[in-house]
C-alpha positions as CSV (number, residue, x, y, z in Angstrom):
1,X,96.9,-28.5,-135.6
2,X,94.8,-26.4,-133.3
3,X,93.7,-23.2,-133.6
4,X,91.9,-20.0,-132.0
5,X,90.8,-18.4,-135.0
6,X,89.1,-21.6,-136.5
7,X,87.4,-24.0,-134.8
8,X,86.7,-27.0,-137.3
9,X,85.1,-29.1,-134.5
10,X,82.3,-26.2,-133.6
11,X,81.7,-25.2,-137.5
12,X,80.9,-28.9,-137.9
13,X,78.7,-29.5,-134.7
14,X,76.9,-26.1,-136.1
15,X,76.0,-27.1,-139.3
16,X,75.0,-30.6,-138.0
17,X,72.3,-28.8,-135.0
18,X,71.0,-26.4,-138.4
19,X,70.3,-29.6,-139.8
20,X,68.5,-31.6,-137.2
21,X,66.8,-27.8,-136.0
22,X,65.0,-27.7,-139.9
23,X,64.2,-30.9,-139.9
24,X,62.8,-31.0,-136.2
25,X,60.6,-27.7,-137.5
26,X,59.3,-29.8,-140.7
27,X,58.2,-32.6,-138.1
28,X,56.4,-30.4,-136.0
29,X,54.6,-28.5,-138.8
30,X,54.1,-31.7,-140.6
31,X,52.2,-33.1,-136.7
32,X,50.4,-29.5,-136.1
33,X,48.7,-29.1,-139.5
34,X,48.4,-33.1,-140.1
35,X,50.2,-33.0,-143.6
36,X,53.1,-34.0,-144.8
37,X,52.6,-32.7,-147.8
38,X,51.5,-29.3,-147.2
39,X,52.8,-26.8,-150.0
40,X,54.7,-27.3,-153.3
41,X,57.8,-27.1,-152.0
42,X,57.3,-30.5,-149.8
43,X,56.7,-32.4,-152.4
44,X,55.7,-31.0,-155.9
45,X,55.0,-34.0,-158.1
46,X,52.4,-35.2,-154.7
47,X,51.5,-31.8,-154.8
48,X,50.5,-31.0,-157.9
49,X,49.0,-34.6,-158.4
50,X,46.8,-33.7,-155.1
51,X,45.6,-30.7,-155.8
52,X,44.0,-31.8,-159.3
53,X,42.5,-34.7,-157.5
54,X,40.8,-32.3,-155.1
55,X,39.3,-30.1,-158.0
56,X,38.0,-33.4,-159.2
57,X,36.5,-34.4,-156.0
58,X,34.8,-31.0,-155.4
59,X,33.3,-31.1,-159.1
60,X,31.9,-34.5,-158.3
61,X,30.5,-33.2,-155.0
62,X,28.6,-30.5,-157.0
63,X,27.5,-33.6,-159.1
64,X,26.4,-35.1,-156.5
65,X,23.7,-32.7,-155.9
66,X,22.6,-32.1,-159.4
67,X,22.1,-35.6,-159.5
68,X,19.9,-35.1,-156.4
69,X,17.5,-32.7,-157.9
70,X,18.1,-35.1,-160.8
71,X,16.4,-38.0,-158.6
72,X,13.8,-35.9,-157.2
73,X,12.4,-34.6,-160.7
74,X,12.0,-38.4,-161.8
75,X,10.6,-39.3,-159.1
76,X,7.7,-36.5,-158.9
77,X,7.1,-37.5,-162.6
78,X,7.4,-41.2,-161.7
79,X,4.8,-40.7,-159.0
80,X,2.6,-38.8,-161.5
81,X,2.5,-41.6,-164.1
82,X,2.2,-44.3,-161.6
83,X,-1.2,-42.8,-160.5
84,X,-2.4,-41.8,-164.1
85,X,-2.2,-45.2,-164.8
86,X,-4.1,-46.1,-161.5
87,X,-6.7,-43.4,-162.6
88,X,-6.6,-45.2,-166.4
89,X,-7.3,-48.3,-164.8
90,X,-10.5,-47.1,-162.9
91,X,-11.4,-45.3,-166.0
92,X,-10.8,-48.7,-167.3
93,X,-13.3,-50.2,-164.6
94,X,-15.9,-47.6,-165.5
95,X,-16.0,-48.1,-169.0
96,X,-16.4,-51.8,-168.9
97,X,-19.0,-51.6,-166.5
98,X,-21.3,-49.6,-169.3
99,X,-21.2,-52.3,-171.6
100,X,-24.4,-53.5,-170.2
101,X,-27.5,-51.8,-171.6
102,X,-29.5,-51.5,-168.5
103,X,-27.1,-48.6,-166.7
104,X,-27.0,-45.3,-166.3
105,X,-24.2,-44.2,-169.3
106,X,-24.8,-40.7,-168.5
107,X,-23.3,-41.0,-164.7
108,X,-20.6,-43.5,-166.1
109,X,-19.9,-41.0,-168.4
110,X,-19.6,-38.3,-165.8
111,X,-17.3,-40.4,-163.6
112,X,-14.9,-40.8,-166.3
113,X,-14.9,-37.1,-167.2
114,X,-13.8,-36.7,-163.5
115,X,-10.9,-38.6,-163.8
116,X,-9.9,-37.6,-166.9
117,X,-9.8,-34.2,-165.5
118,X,-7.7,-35.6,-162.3
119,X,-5.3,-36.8,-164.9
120,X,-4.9,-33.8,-166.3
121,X,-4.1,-31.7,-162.7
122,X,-1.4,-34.7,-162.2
123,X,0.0,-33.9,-165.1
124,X,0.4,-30.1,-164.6
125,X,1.2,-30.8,-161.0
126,X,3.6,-33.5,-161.5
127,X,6.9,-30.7,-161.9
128,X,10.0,-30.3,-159.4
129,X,12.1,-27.4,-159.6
130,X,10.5,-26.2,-162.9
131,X,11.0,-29.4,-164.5
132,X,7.6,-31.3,-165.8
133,X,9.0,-34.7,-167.2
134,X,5.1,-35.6,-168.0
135,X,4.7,-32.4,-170.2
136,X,5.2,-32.1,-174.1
137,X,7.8,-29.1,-173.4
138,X,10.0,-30.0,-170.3
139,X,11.2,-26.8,-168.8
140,X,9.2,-24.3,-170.2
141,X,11.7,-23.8,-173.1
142,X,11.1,-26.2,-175.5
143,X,13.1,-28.5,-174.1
144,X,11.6,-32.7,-174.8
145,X,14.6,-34.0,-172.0
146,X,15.8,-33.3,-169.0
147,X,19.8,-33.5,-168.8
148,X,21.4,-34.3,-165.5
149,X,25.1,-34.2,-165.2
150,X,26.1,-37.4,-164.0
151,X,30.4,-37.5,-164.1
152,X,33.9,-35.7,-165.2
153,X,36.0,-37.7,-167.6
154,X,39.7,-36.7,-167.3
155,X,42.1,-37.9,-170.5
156,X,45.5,-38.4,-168.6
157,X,46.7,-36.6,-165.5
158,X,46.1,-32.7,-165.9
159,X,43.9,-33.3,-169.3
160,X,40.9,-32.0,-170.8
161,X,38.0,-33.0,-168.6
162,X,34.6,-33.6,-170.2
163,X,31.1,-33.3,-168.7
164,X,28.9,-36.3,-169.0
165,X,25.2,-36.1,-169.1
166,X,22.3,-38.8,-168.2
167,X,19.7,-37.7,-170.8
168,X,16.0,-38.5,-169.5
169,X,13.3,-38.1,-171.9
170,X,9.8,-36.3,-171.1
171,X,6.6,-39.2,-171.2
172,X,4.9,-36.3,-172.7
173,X,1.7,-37.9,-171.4
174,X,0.5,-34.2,-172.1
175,X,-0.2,-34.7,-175.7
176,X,0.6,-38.6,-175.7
177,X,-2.5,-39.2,-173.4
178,X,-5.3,-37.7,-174.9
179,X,-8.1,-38.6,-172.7
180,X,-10.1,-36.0,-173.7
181,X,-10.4,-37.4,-177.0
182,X,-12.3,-40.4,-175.8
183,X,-15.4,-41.7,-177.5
184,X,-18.2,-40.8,-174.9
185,X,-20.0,-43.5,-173.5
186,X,-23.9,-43.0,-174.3
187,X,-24.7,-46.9,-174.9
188,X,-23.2,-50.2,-174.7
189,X,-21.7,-49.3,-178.6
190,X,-19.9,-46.3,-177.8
191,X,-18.8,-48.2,-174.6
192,X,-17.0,-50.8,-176.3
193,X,-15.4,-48.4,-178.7
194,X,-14.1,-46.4,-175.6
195,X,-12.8,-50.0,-174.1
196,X,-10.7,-50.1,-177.0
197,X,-9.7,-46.9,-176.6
198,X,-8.5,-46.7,-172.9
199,X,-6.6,-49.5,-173.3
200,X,-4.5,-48.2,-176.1
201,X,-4.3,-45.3,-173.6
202,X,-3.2,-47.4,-170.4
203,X,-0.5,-49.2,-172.2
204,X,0.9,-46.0,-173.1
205,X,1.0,-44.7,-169.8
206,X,2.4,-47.8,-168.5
207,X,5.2,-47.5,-171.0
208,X,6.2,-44.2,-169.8
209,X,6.1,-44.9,-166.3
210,X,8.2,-47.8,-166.9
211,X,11.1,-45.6,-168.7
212,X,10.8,-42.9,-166.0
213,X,10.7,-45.8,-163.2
214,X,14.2,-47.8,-165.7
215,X,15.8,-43.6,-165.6
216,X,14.9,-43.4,-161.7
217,X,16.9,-46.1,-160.9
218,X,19.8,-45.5,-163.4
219,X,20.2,-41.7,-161.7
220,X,19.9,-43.5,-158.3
221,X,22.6,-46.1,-159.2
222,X,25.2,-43.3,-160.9
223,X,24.7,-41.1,-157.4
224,X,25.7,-44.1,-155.5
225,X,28.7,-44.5,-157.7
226,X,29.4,-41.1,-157.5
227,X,29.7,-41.2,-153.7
228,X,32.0,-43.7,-153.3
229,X,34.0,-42.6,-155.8
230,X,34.3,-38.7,-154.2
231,X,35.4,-41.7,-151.0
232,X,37.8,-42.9,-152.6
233,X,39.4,-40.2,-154.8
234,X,39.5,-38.3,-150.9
235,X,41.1,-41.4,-149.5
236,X,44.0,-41.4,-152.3
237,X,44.6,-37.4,-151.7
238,X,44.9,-38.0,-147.6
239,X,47.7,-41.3,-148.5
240,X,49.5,-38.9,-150.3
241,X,49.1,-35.9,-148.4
242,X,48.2,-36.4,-144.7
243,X,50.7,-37.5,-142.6
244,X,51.3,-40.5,-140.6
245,X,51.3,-39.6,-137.4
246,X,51.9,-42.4,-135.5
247,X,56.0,-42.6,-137.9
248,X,56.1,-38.2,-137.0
249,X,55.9,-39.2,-133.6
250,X,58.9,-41.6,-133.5
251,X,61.0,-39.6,-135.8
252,X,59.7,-36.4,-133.7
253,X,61.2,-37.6,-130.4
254,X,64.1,-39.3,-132.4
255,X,64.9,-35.9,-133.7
256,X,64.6,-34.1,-130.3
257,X,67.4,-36.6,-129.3
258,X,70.0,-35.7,-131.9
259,X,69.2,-32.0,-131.1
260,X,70.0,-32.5,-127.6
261,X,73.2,-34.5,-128.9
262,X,74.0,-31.9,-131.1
263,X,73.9,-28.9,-128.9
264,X,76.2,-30.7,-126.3
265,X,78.4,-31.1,-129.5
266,X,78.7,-27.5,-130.0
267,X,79.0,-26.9,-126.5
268,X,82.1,-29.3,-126.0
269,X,83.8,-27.9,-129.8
270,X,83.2,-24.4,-128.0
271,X,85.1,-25.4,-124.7
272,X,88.3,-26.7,-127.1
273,X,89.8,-23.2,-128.1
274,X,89.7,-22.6,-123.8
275,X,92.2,-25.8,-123.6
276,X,94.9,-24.1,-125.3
277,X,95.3,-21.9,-122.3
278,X,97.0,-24.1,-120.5
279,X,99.5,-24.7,-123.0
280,X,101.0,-21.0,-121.6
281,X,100.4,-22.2,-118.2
């Protein structure tokens, strides 16, 4: 039956052009911001799964840079104990060299107390950011380590996230070096007691400078990880979120098609109300 107060054929073309209309407007928005998943009410399992990826990956960016300064404190103090124990070694030199009885102790003696006091200026010297990691107290505070946040460990999706530290101790080559303390070298006796001496000393500071050199590359291997795993985490986030812009295009111009099918729908279910004129004709 036909009728001039309802058209059935134009309600239905309508609602069919305020379909393809809303979903034309999500596939432009979706192509002018570059994501498919924008807001909440996209998609709110993607969503919500997203946006506690992307306060992970921002806390592990700020890692990254703490474990920068991290790096560059061990590697000052790294520095410093590789060139006490060059300065040891010379010390070393010097003190096997008066073992003979015909030199001059006194300016042997002299020479060491020189180095020992370079030693000494590395030690105090040898500090990044505050941080001495060949000093007895590390920051100033009492402090024997230096922590360096190295990673977040969620539990679960949305759980409690936990702070993890790399813990590097201090070489305290302030009190564990006591060069000072050295017998002083006044004949070939005293020389060979020092020998013993410095050598105790040398393998001390070699040991230290091997643990800051074993923490050096643990903080350089852990910021390395960290990097490619703020990569990756940003790579999961843009598959979920960003969108595909080579499918919006088809399904853009598919969509512009059904709109321009869909108004000449409506236009044609408008025109059929008209036709019953000429029934009176």
């Amino acid at each position: 039956m036909s009728s001039i107060l309802t058209n059935n054929g134009a309600m239905v073309a309508l609602q069919t052009l305020k379909s393809v209309n809303d979903d034309l407007g999500k596939a432009q928005t979706s192509i002018s911001t570059g994501k498919e998943v924008g807001t909440a009410k996209d998609n709110s399992a993607v969503w919500a799964i997203s946006k506690t990826m992307e306060s992970d990956i921002a806390g592990f960016e700020s890692i990254e840079d703490g474990l920068s300064v991290g790096e560059a404190t061990v590697a000052v103090a790294s520095a410093g104990a590789e060139q006490i124990v060059e300065k040891l070694t010379e010390m070393k030199e010097l003190i096997v060299s008066a073992q003979s009885e015909n030199v001059d102790h006194a300016k042997i003696q002299t020479d060491i107390d020189s180095k020992a006091d370079q030693i000494d200026a590395i030690i105090s010297a040898a500090q990044f950011n505050g941080a001495n990691l060949l000093a007895t107290d590390v920051d100033g505070n009492g402090a024997t380590s230096l922590g360096v946040l190295a990673s977040l460990d969620r539990e679960g999706a949305g759980g409690t996230v936990t702070a993890v530290e790399i813990s590097v101790a201090s070489a305290d080559f302030e009190s564990g070096l006591d060069v000072a303390g050295m017998t002083s070298i006044t004949d070939a006796t005293t020389a060979a007691t020092a020998l013993g001496e410095i050598e105790t000393l040398i393998q001390t500071a070699i040991t230290g400078a091997a643990a800051l050199g074993a923490d050096a590359s643990r903080l350089e291997d852990q910021s390395e990880f960290v990097g490619n795993l703020v990569d990756s985490m940003t790579k999961g986030v843009s598959t979920m979120t960003d969108t595909n812009m080579e499918e919006a295009s088809a399904r853009l111009s598919a969509l512009q098609t059904q709109q321009d099918l869909a108004t000449q729908s409506l236009t044609i279910a408008n025109e059929a109300p008209s036709s019953l004129l000429q029934l009176f004709r």
